[in-house]
Each structure stands twice: as C-alpha cells, then as structure tokens.
C-alpha positions in Angstrom: -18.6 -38.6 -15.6 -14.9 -37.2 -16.1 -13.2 -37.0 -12.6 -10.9 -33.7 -11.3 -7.9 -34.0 -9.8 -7.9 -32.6 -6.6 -4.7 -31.4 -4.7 -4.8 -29.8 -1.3 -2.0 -28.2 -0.4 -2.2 -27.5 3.8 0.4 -25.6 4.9 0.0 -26.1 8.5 1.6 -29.5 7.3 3.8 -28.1 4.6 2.4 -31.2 1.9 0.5 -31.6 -0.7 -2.1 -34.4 -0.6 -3.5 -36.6 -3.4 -7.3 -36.2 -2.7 -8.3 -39.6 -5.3 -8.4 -42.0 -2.2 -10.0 -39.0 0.0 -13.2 -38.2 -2.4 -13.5 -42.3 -2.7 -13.6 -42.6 0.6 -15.7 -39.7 1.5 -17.8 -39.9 -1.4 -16.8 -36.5 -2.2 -17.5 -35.3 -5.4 -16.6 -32.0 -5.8 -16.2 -31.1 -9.5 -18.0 -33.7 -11.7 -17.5 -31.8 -14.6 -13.8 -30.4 -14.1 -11.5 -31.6 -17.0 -8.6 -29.9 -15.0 -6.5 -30.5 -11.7 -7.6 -28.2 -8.9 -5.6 -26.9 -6.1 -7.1 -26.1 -3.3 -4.6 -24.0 -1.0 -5.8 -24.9 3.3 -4.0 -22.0 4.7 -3.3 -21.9 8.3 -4.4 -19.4 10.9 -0.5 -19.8 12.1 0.3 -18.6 8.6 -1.7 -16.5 8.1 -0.6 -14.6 11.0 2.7 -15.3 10.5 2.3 -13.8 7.1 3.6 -16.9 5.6 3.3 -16.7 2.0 6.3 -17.9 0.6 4.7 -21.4 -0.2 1.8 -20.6 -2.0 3.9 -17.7 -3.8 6.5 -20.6 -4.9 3.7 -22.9 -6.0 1.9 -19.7 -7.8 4.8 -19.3 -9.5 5.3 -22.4 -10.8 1.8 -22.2 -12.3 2.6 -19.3 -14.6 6.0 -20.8 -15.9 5.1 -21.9 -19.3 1.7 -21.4 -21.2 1.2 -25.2 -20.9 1.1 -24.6 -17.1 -1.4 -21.0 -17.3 -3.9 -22.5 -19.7 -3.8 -25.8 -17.4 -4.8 -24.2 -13.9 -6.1 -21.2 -14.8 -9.8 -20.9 -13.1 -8.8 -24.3 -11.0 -7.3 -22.8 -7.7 -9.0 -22.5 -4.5 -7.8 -20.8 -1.4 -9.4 -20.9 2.0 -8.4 -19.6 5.5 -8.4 -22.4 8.3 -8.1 -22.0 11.9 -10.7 -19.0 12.3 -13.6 -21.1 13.2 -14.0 -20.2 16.7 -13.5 -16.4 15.9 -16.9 -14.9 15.7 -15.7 -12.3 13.6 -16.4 -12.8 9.5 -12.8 -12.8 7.4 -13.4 -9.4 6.3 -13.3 -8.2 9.5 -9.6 -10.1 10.7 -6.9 -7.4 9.8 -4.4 -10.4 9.9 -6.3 -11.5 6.7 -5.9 -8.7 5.1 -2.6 -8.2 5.3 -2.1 -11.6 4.1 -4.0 -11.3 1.2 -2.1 -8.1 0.8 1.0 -9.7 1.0 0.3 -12.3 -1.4 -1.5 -9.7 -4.0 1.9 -7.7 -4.0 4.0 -10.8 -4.3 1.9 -12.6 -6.5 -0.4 -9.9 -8.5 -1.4 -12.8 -10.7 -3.2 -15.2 -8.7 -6.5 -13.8 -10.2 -5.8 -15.3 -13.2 -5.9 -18.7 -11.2 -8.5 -18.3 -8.2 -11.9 -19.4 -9.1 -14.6 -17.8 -8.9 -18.1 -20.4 -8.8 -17.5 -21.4 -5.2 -16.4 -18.2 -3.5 -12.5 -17.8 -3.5 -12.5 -14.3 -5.4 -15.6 -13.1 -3.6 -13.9 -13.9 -0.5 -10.4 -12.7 -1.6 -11.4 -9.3 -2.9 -13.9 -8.8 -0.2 -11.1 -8.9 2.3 -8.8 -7.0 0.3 -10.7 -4.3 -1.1 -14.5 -4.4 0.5 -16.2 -2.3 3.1 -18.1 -4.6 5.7 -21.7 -3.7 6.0 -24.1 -4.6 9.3 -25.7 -7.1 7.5 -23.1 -9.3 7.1 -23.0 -7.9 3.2 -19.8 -6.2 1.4 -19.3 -3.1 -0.5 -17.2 -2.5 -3.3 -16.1 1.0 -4.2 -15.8 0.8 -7.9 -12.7 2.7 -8.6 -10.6 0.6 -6.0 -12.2 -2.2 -8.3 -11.2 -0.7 -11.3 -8.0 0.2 -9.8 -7.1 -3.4 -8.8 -8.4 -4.8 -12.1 -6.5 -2.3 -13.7 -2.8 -3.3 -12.0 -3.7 -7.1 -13.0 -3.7 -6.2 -16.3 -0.5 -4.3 -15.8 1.1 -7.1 -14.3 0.0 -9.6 -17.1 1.5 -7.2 -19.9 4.7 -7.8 -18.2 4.6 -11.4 -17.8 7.2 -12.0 -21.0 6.0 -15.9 -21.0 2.5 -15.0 -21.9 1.9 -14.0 -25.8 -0.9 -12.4 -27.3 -3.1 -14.6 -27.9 -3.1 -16.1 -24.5 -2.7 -12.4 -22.9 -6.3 -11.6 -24.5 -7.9 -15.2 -23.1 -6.6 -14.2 -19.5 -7.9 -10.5 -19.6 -11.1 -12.0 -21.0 -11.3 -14.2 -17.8 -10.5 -11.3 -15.8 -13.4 -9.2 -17.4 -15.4 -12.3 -16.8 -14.6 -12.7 -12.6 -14.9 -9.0 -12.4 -18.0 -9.3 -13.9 -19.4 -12.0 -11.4 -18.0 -10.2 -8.9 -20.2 -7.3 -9.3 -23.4 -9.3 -9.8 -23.5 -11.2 -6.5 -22.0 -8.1 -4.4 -23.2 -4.7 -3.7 -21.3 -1.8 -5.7 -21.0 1.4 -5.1 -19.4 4.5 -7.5 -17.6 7.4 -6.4 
C-alpha cells in the first residue's frame, strides 16, 4: 500500500501541518492509492468573510512555478470551507462564499488545474460559483456559463509562459476530463 502525503494548510492558524503522525494516529487513511502529496486547504469562515485569499493565492502560485511543481500537484488539492456548520444554509446559498470563490477564481484562474475532483472540491467550487440552487437541495448548471468558465481557463493556461505544449495539452485534457465529471453527477441545463 503506497502512502499520500497529506498537508493541511488551516488558515484560521496561518500553518501548514504534517498529517503522517495525524492519519497514524487516527487511523486515517484517506488516499491509499495516491502517489502524490495532497493539500488540503481548511479555510476559515473568518477568511472567508474577510475575503482573505492572499494565502492560498501565494501557495497556488507556488504550485504552477515550474512544470516539476504542475505535473506534481496537479489533481492533488482540496479545498473546504470551515466554520459554517451551525449555518443551516448549504454553501451555495452563503453569498460570502461566493464572492470568495470569486475572488480566488479572478486571482488565481488556475486552480482548476489543481482542485480535485473524486471527493467533491470542483462540484462544490463550481456549484457556488456558477450554479443555480434548486429546492431539492440539487444544483443547476447553465451550460454556456460552463462553457464560458471553461473557456477563460483555457485562456489563462495559454498564457501561462512556464507551461509548454506538451504539458498545456495534458492540463486541457484534465480540464475536459473534470468538466466532464462535472456534468455527469449534476443537473445541466442549455440555453
């Protein structure tokens, strides 16, 4: 069994945490097949409606420096809102979450390429930045804000001087890929 590294960065404590000990002692086992590191971002409700991005933008940033660093983490970062638990409302429906994830999308545009998608994290991410909240606690995705977004990614990564060709095409093909996900466990609609 090949073990993950797993780093939590909490920002309500502005550190990042080894999580070895933590999953030893907890038992936790959360990726038994992950060959990478993981970073799981624990973002605080303070933060969050602070707008506080500037950490996870910095770290973010440090991802995409070289190749060496893309291809490493790419697909390995988690992000989850903390502090919200006595708030009956779903995330979708806390405008301060939006405008985070706002924030952070037109800081950071490429944080797709990192966010996973097998546990939630881009369901949850592009549900509160681009999906319409339904009674039944599902979401709806207009597909040409979809396209739209995915669109502006792709953008964005053209720019990105550090990545060449080669790796460009293995990031849109991950992109394709999320997307893809994305629309077989949600609702879409066209307009």
């Amino acid at each position: 069994m090949v073990q993950a590294d797993i780093v939590i960065k909490n920002y309500k404590f502005k550190k990042a945490r080894n999580m070895k000990r933590y999953r030893k002692e907890m038992g936790a086992n959360i990726y038994p097949d992950a060959k990478k590191t993981t970073i799981i971002f624990t973002i605080s409700r303070e933060d969050v409606e602070s707008l506080n991005i500037s950490l996870i933008v910095e770290d973010l940033k440090e991802l995409i420096r070289t190749p060496k660093n893309i291809k490493k983490y790419k697909n390995n970062v988690m992000m989850f809102i903390n502090g919200y638990d006595d708030d009956d409302r779903e995330l979708i429906n806390i405008p301060e979450a939006k405008k985070f994830y706002q924030k952070l999308d037109k800081e950071f545009p490429l944080w797709i390429v990192f966010i996973e998608e097998i546990y939630g994290c881009l369901d949850t991410i592009i549900a509160i930045l681009l999906g319409e909240p339904k009674e039944d606690n599902r979401v709806e995705h207009d597909l040409k804000k979809l396209k739209d977004f995915v669109n502006s990614k792709f953008v964005k990564l053209n720019e990105e001087k550090q990545i060449n060709l080669t790796l460009n095409k293995e990031i849109s093909k991950d992109i394709a890929k999320k997307v893809d996900f994305l629309l077989k466990h949600t609702v879409a609609k066209s307009r």
